[in-house]
N, C-alpha and C positions, 0 to 999 in steps of 0.2 A: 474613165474610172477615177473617180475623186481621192486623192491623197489624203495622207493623216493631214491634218487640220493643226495648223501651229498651237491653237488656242486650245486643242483637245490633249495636245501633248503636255501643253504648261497646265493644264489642268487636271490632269490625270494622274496627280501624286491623291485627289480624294476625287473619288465619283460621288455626285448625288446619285440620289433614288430614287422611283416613283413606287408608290405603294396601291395596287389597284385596290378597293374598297368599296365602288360606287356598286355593287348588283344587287339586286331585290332580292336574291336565294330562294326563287321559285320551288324549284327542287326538296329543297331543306324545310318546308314549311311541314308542320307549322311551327316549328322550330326558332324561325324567323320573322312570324307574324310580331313580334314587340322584341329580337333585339337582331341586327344584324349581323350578316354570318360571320365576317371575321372577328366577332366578337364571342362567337359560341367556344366553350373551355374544351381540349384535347389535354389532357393529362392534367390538370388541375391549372392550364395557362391559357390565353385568351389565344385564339390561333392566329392571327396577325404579330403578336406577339414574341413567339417564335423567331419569327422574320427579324424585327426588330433587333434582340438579342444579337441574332448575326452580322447583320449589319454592322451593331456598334464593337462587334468584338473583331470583324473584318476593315475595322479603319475609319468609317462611312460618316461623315460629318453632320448632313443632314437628309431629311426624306418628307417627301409631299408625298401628302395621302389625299387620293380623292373620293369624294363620298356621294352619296344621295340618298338611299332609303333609311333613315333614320341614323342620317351621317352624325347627329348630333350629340348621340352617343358614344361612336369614336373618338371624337374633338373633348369630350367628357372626360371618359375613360382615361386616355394619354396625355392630354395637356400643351403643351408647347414643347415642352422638354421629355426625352426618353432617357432613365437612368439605369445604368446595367448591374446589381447588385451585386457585387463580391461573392466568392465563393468561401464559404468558412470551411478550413479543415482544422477542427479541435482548438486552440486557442489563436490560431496563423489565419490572416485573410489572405485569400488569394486572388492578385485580380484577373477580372478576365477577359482583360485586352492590355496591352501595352502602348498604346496611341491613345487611345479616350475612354473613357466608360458610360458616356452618356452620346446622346443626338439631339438635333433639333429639329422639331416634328413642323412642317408646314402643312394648309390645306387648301383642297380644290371645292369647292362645294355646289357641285352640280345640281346638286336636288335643289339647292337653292337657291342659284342663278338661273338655272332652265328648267327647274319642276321636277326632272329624273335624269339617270345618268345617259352620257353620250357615246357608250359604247369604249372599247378600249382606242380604237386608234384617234375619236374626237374628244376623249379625255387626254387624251397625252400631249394634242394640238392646243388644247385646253391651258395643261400643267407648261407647257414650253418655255417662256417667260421667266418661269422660277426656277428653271431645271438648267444644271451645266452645259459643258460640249458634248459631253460623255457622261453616261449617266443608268445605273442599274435599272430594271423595269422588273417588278414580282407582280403576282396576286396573292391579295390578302386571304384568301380560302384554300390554299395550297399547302400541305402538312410537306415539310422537308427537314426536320432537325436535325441532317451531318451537312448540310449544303455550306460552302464557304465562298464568302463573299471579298477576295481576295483580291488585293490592289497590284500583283502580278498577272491577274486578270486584266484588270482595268488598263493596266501598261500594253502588255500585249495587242490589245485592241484598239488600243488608240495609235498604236504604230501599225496597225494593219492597214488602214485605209478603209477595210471596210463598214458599210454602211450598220449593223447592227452583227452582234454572235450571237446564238441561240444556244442553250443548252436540252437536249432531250435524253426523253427517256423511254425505257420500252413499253410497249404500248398495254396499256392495264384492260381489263376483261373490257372497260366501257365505252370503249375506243382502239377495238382491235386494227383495224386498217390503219392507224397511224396520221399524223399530217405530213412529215414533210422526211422527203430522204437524205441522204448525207455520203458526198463521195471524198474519198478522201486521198490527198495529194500527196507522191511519191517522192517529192523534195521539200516536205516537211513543211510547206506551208501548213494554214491550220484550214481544216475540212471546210468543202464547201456544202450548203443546205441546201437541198434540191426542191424542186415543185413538180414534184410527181402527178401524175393521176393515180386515183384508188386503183385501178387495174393492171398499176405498170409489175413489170416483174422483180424490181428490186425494193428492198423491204421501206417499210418507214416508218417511222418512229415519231413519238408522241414529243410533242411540243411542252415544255415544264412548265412552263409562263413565265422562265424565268429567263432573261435576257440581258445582254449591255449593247448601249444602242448611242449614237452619233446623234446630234440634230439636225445636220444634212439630211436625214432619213425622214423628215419633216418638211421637208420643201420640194417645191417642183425639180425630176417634173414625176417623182415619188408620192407626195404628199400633196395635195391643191390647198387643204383647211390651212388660213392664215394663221399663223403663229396666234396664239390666245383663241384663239375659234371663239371670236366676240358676237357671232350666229350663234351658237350653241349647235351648230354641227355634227347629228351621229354618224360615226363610221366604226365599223372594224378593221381590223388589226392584219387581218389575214392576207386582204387579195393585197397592199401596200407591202406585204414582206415578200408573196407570190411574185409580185413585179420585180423587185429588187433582188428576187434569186435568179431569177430568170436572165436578170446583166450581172451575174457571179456576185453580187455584192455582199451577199448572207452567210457566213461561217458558221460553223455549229460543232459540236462535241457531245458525248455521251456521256449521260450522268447515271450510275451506277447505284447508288446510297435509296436508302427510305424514302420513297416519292408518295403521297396520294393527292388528288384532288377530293378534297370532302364534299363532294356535290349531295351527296343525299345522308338522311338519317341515320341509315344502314352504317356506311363505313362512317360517318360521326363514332356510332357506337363501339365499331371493330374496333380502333385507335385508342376508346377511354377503357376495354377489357382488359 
C-alpha cells in the first residue's frame, strides 16, 4: 500500500487541476456542431466556467484544460489567465476569495497533437507532465455550482495515502444502477469505493467526475501509458480506478448539493428555465 508521498504533502498547500474538455458532445448536437460543450451558456455563464469560478475561490492556482473538438475556442474564450470578478454590493466590493482571485489556465491539445481526444484516462497520462503530485480532476460539461473545491480536501488526501478520492452522487434517472459503491469505515478513516457488479445487492452511486487524485495512480502497475502518452494512447478512466479499488486504494464520499451532467439538450434546457 503506497504511503502519502513527501512531495504530495509539501505540495498540497495548492493542488492543480485537470479540466476535461476534449469530447465531441455527441449527444448535445447539434448544439455542438460549431461550438463546443463546455462552452454552451447554463444561466447566462459558459458552463466550464462555473468550474473555474470555484476553483479560484477554493485556493487553486493553476488548471490544464484539455481539448480536441474545436478546442480552439476554449484556448480563445479563457486565454492564459482566469480572473474572478468581485462581487459588488452597493458601493462595497466584495471579494470572492481570500488567497487569489484569478488562475492560470494551461492546455493539452489533443485534437491537435493526435487529431481527437484520448479518452479520459490517456488524456490525464497526456496532461501528467504539467500536473502536480496531487491534483483535482472535473469535466468540463458537469453543472455543480455549491461544489467546493477545498484545500482541506486536498490536505486530507494527501495524508491518506491513498491513490485517488472520488466524490459521488446519487444516481440521476440516466444512470440509474450507479458505478461504483462506497463502504464506509467504523474508525473513521475516510470511506472506501467499491467495484461492484450492476447486480450486487448493495447500492451504487454515480460517479461526479469529480475527483483528487495522486500521480502514482499513473504508473505501473495501475497505469502502463508513459507519463506524457507521446503515442497518443486512448484509454478510460474506469477499469484503472476498477483495479485500484479492488487493492483498497480509492476513497470516496457523498456529495449532496446540485449535481447534473448536461449530456443532452433536454437538461441544457431544464437548467436555463
Amino acid at each position: 500500500m503506497p504511503n502519502a508521498n513527501a512531495n504530495a504533502n509539501a505540495n498540497a498547500q495548492f493542488a492543480t487541476a485537470m479540466l476535461l474538455a476534449a469530447g465531441r458532445g455527441e449527444r448535445m448536437r447539434p448544439l455542438t456542431d460549431n461550438c463546443p460543450k463546455p462552452l454552451l451558456k447554463v444561466q447566462g455563464k459558459p458552463l466550464m466556467q462555473w468550474h473555474l469560478e470555484a476553483l479560484v475561490r477554493g485556493g487553486c492556482p493553476q488548471v490544464l484544460v484539455n481539448t480536441a473538438w474545436l478546442g480552439e475556442q476554449i484556448a480563445n474564450t479563457f486565454g492564459d489567465v482566469f480572473v474572478l470578478q468581485p462581487l459588488s454590493i452597493g458601493r462595497k466590493q466584495l471579494s470572492n476569495s481570500k488567497r487569489c482571485s484569478q488562475l492560470e489556465l494551461r492546455y493539452s491539445h489533443e485534437g491537435h497533437d493526435f487529431g481527437d481526444a484520448l479518452e479520459t484516462a490517456g488524456g490525464m497520462a497526456r496532461a501528467l507532465p504539467q500536473l502536480g503530485e496531487v491534483f483535482w480532476v472535473l469535466a468540463g460539461d458537469v453543472f455543480t455550482p455549491g461544489f467546493e473545491f477545498t484545500q482541506a480536501a486536498v490536505e486530507r488526501f494527501a495524508a491518506s495515502g491513498k491513490l485517488a478520492h472520488l466524490w459521488l452522487v446519487p444516481n440521476p434517472a440516466h444512470n440509474p444502477h450507479g458505478d461504483f459503491g462506497l463502504q464506509t469505515s467504523p474508525n473513521g478513516d475516510p470511506a472506501l469505493a467499491l467495484n461492484l457488479p450492476q447486480d450486487s445487492a448493495q447500492p451504487r452511486h454515480t460517479y461526479s467526475t469529480i475527483g483528487l487524485y495522486r500521480r502514482e495512480f499513473f504508473k505501473p502497475p495501475w497505469c502502463d501509458i508513459p507519463a506524457g502518452n507521446p503515442q497518443g494512447i486512448k484509454a478510460p478512466l474506469a477499469p484503472l480506478l476498477r483495479r485500484a479499488m479492488d487493492n483498497h486504494q480509492v476513497s470516496a464520499e457523498l456529495y449532496a448539493g446540485p449535481w447534473t451532467d448536461v449530456g443532452t439538450p433536454q437538461r441544457l434546457a431544464e437548467l436555463n428555465t
